[in-house]
RODODREN-199630 format. One record per residue: residue in three letters; z, y, x of N, C-alpha, C, O in turn. Coordinates in steps of 0.02 Angstrom, whole numbers, plus 50000, padded with zeros to 5 digits. Example, Ala and Ser with C-alpha at 12.3 -4.5 7.8 and 13.67 -1.06 7.14 Angstrom:
BEGIN
Ala503904971650660503904977550615503904983550660504234983450712/Ser503544988850642503574994750684503945000250645504025005750670/
//
This chain:
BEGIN
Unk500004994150042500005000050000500005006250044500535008150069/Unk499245010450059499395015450095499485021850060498995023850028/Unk499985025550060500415030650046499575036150060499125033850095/Unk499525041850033499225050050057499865054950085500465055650071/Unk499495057450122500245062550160500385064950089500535059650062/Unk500405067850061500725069849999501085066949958501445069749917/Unk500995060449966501545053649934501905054049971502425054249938/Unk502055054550036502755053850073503245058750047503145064150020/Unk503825055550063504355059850039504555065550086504555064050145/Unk504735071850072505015075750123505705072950160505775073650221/Unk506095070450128506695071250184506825063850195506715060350146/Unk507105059950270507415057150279507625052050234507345046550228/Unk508215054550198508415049350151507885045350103507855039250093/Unk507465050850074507145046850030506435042350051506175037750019/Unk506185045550124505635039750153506125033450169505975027650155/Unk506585034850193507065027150223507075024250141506725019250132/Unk507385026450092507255023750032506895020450009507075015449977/Unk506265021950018505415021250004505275015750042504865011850017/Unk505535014050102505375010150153505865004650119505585000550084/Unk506465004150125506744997850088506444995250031506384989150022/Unk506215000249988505814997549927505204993549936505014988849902/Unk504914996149988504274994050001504314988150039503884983850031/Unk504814987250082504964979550120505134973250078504944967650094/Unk505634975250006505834972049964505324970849930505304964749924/Unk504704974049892504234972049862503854965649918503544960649900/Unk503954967449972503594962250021503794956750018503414951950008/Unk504544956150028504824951250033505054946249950505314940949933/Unk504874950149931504874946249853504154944149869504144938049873/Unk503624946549877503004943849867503104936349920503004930749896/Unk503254937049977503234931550017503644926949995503594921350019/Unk504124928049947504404922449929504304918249875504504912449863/Unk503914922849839503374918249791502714914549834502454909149821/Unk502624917249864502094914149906502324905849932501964900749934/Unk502974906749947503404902549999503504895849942503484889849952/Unk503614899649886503904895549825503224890849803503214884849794/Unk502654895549799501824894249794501664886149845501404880749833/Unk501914888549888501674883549942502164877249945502004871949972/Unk502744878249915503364872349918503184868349875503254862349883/Unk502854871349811502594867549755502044864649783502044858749798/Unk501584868249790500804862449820501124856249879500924850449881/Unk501514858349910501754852849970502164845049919501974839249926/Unk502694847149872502664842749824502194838949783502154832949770/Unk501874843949766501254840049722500784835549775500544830349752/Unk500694836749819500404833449861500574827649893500184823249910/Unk501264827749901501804820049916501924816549854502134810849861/Unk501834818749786501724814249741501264812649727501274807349696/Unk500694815349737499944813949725499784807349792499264804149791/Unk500314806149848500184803549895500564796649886500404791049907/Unk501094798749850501614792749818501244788349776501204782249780/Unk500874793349721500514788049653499854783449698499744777549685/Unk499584786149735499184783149784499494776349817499314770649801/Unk499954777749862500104772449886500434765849819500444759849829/Unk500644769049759500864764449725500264759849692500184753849687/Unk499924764949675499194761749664498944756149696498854750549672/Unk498844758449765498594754149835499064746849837498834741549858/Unk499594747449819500004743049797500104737549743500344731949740/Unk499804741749706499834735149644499084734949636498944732449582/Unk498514736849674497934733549686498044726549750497834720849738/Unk498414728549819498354723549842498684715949806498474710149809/Unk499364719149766499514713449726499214708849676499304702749672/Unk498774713649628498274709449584497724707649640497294704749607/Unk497564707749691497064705949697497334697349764496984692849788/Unk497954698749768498354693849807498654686649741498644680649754/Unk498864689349681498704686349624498134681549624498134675449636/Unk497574686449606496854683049591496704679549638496284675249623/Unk496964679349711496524672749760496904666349747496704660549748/Unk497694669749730498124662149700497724659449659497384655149689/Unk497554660049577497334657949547496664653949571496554648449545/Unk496174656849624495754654149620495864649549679495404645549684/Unk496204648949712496334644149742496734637349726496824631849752/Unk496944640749673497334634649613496984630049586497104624149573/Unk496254635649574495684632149542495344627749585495254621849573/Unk495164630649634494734626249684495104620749747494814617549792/Unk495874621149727496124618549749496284610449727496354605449762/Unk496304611549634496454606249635495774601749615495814595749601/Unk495054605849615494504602049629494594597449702494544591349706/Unk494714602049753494714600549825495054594749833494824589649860/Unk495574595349811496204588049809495724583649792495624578849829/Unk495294584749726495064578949694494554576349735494674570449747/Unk494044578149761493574578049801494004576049865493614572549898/Unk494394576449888494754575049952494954566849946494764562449985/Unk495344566249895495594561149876495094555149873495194549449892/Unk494364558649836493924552649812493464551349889493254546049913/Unk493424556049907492974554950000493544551850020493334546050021/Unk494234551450040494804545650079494634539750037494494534850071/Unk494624538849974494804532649935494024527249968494044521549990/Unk493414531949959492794528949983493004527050081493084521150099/Unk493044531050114493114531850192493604523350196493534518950238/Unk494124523350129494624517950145494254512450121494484507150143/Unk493704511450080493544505450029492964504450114492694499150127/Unk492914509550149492224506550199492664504350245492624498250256/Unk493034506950272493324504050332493814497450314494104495050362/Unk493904494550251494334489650228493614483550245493624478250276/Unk492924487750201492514483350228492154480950295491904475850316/Unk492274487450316491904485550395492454480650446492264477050493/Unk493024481350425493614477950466493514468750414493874463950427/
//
């Protein structure tokens, strides 16, 4: 805020006056500013929080879903495992 020589005050007391006022308008402004920026820094560590929670219960459903399918193809695999030993045993019962 630049003052015209004619805005200044004549005496002493009342520029020193003028000057506290004018520091205090400052310093109120910077502390909304301060307040401005404390808020975005929050919003931003929760915006960083819901993220990682996210990232989280994606690696879990997706740690889920290989169970299942390995449940599935597992107990094909058994079966198929089981029936290739049962043959491997019916040849080597015959070859012996």
């Amino acid at each position: 805020m630049v003052s015209k020589p004619s805005d200044l005050p004549a005496d002493l007391t009342s520029a020193y006056r003028a000057l506290l006022s004018e520091r205090a308008i400052l310093q109120a402004e910077r502390d909304v500013v301060a307040a401005e920026r404390d808020i975005a820094v929050a919003q931003a560590a929760n915006a960083q929080a819901m993220l990682s929670d996210s990232e989280a219960l994606i690696v879990s459903l997706e740690l889920a879903i290989e169970k299942l399918r390995r449940e599935l193809r597992g107990q094909r695999s058994e079966r198929t495992a089981r029936l290739n030993y049962s043959s491997k045993s019916s040849v080597r019962r015959e070859v012996a």
